[in-house]
C-alpha positions as CSV (number, residue, x, y, z in Angstrom):
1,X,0.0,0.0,0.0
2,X,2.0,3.4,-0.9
3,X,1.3,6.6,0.8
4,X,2.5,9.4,-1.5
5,X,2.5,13.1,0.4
6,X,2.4,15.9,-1.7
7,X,3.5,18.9,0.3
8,X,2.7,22.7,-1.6
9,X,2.7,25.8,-0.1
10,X,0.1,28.4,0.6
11,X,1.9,31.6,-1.2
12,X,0.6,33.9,-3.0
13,X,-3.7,32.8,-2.5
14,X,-4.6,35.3,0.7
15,X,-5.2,35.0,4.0
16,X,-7.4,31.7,4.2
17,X,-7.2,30.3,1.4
18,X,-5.8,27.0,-0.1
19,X,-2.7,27.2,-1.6
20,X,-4.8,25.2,-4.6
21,X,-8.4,24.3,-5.8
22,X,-10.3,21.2,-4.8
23,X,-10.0,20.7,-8.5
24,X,-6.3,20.8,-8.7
25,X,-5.7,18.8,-5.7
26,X,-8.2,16.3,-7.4
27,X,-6.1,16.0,-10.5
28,X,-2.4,15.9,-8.0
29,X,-4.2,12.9,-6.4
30,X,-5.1,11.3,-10.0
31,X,-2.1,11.9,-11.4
32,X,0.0,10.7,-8.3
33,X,-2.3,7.8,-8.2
34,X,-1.8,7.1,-12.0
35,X,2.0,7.3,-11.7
36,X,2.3,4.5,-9.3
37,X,-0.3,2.3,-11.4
38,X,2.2,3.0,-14.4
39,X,5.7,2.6,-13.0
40,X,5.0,0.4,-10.4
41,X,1.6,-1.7,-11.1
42,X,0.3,-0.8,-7.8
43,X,-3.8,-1.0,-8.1
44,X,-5.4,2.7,-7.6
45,X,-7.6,1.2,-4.9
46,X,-4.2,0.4,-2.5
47,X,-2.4,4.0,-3.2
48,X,-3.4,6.9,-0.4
49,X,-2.3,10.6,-1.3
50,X,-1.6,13.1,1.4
51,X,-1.5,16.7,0.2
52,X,-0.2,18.9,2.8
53,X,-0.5,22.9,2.6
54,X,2.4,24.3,4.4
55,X,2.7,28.0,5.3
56,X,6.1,29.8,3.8
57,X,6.8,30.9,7.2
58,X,7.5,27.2,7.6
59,X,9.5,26.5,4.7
60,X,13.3,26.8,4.2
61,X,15.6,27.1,1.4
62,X,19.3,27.3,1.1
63,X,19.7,28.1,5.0
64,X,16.9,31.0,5.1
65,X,13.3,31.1,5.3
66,X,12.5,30.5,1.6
67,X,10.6,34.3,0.8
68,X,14.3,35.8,2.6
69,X,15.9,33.3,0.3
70,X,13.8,34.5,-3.0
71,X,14.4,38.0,-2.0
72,X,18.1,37.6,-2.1
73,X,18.3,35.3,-5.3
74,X,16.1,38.7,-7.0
75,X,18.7,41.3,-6.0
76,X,20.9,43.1,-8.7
């Protein structure tokens, strides 16, 4: 039985709101769902998805919080 977790972020959608649709988290689980039936011939029934929103405040990248990191990478 797999368990695939799909982590995205909540940027950039406003205070209280999901980082994506219901639709596109329906078509994340499909897809992620359909790549294990493909590559490994496990049956859609036995696959779970987790998608996880995750606040930028909570994400890091390159040894900074990721929107310090972003700033720096835009500076002349």
């Amino acid at each position: 039985m797999p368990i695939v977790t799909i982590q995205i972020t909540r940027e950039g959608t406003g205070p209280g709101r999901s980082a994506a649709t219901a639709a596109e988290k329906a078509a994340l689980i499909a897809g992620a769902s359909r790549l294990l039936l493909d590559v490994l011939h496990k049956p859609l029934d036995s696959t779970f998805v987790v998608i996880e929103e995750v606040e930028t405040e909570n994400w890091g990248w390159g040894g900074l919080p990721a929107l310090e990191f972003r700033k720096r990478q835009q500076a002349p």
